[in-house]
C-alpha positions in Angstrom: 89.7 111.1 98.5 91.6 110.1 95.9 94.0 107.5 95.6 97.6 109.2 95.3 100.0 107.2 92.8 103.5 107.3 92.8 104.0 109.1 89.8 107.9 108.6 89.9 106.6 104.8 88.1 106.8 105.1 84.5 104.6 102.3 82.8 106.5 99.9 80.5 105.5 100.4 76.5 103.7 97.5 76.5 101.8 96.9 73.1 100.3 93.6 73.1 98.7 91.2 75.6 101.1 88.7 75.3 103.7 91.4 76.6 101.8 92.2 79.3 101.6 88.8 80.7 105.3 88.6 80.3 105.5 91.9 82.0 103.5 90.8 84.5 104.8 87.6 85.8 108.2 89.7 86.6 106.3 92.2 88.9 107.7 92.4 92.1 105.5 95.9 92.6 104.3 94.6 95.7 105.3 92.2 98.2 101.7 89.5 96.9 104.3 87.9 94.8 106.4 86.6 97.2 103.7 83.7 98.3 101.5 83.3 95.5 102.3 80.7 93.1 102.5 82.4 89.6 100.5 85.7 88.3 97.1 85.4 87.5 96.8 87.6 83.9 93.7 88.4 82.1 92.4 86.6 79.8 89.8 86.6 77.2 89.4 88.4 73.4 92.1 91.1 72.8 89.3 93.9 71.5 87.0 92.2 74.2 83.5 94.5 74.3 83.1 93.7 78.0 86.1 93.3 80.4 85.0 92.4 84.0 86.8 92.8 86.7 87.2 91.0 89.9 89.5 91.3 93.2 92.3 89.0 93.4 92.7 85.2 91.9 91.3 82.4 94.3 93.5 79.1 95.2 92.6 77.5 92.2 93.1 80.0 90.3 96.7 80.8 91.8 97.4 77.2 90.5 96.1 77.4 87.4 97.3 80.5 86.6 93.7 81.4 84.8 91.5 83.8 86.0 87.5 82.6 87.4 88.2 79.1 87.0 87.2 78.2 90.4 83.6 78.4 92.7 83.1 82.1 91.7 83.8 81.6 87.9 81.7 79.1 87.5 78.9 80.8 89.2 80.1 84.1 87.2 80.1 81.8 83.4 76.6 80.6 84.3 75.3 84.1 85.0 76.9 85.3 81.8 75.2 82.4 79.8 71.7 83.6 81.8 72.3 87.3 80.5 72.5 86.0 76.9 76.1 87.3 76.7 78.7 84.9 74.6 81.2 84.0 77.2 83.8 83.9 74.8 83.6 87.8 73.9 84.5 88.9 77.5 87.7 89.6 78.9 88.2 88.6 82.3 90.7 89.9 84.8 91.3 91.2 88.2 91.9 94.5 90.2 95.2 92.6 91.9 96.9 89.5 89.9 98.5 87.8 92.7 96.8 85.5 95.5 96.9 86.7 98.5 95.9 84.5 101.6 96.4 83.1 105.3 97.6 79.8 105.2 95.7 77.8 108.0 97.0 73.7 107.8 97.2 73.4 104.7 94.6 75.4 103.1 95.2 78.6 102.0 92.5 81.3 103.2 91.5 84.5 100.9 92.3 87.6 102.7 90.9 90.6 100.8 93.8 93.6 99.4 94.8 96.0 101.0 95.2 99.8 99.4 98.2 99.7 99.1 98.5 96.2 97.3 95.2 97.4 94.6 97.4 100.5 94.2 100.7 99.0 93.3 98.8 96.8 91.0 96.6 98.9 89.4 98.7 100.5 86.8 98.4 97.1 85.4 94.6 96.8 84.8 95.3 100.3 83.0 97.3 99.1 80.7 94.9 95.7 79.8 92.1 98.8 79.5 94.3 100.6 77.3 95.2 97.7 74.9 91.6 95.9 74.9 89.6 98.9 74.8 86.2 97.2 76.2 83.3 99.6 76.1 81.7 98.4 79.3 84.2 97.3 82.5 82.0 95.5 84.8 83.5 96.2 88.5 82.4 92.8 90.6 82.9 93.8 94.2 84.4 96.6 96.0 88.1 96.0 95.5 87.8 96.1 91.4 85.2 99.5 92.0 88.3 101.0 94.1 90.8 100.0 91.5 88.7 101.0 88.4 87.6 104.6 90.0 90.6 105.3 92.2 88.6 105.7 95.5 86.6 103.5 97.5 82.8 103.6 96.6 80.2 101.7 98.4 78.6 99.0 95.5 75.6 99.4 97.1 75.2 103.0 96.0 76.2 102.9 92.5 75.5 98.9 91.3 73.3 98.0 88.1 74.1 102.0 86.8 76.8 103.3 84.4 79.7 105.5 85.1 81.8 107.4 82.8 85.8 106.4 83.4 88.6 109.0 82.5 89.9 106.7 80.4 86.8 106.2 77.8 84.1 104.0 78.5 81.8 103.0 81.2 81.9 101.3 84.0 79.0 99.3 85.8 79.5 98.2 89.4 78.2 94.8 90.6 78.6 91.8 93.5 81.8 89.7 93.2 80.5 86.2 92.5 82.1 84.7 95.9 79.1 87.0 97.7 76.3 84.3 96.0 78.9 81.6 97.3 78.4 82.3 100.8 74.8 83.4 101.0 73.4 80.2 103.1 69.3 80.8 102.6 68.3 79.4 99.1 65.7 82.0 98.5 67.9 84.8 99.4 70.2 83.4 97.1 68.1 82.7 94.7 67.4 86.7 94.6 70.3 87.7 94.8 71.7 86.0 91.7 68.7 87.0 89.9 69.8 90.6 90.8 73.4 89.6 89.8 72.0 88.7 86.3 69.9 91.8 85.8 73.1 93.8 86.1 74.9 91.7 83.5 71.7 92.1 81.4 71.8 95.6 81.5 75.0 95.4 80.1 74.6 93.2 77.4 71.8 95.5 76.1 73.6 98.5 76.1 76.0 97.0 73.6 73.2 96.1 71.5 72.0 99.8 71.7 75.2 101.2 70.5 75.9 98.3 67.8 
């Protein structure tokens, strides 16, 4: 079923990135924003072809304020570089822009969003869609599929194939880098990221098909 939004919202006219970070670190939407250190905006070309979407920041990330600058963006850059896609021509982002976690001592643990949170954020990722226009969103893990196509899909059904969005362009669904993180067996691993490559591979040739 489809997500219901609360149509009483009315976006800001927001016409630039820069105004949409601006925007953003004044959201109070939901209550992620309470905890979290800062808002985690996109980032990346503003006519980016590819804009790839991930579920929440990290801890380091929360710090930094950057998006995929921790474990998972460095395993998501080197499986960029191994699809032969310039890392510098994709925008990155996520489907919630505020760290949400468990605080345990004094380390902060990820907890995963909730529908309610991806909801209330959501109109955001619209509006970076709107203004960058990517041809290809790449959905990495199940939170950014539910944001992107407004219900929740099971990745393992749709991964490594393209799906029309209302919006204009396609989406391709795909593992969230953190999954590789936590995969102990090295040859299951191994697999898997090879797997995760051929996904980003099929995306990078598709813009070469339409150039």
């Amino acid at each position: 079923m489809l997500l219901v939004r609360d149509m009483a919202d009315e976006r800001p006219d927001i016409q630039s990135l820069k105004a949409l970070r601006e925007a953003e670190a004044g959201c109070t939407r939901c209550p992620l924003y309470k905890n979290a250190t800062q808002v985690v905006p996109g980032e990346g070309p503003a006519h980016a072809r590819i804009m790839m979407v991930g579920e929440q920041p990290g801890d380091q990330e929360d710090l930094a304020g950057k998006p995929f600058v921790g474990p998972a963006g460095r395993v998501l850059d080197r499986a960029i570089a191994d699809a032969g896609i310039d890392r510098k021509l994709v925008f990155v982002t996520n489907a919630v822009k505020h760290f949400k976690f468990e605080p345990r001592g004094k380390r902060r643990l990820h907890k995963r969003p909730n529908a309610h949170e991806i909801d209330r954020c959501h109109w955001w990722l619209d509006i970076e869609k709107t203004l960058v226009k990517p041809e290809i969103v790449v959905a990495l893990g199940a939170t950014a599929v539910r944001s992107i196509a407004g219900k929740p899909l099971a990745v393992g059904k749709i991964r490594g194939r393209f799906i029309a969005m209302a919006t204009g362009g396609r989406f391709l669904a795909t593992i969230h880098p953190s999954y590789l993180l936590r995969i102990q067996d090295e040859a299951d691993k191994h697999k898997q990221y090879r797997m995760f490559v051929d996904d980003l591979v099929r995306c990078r040739e598709a813009l070469e098909h339409a150039a």
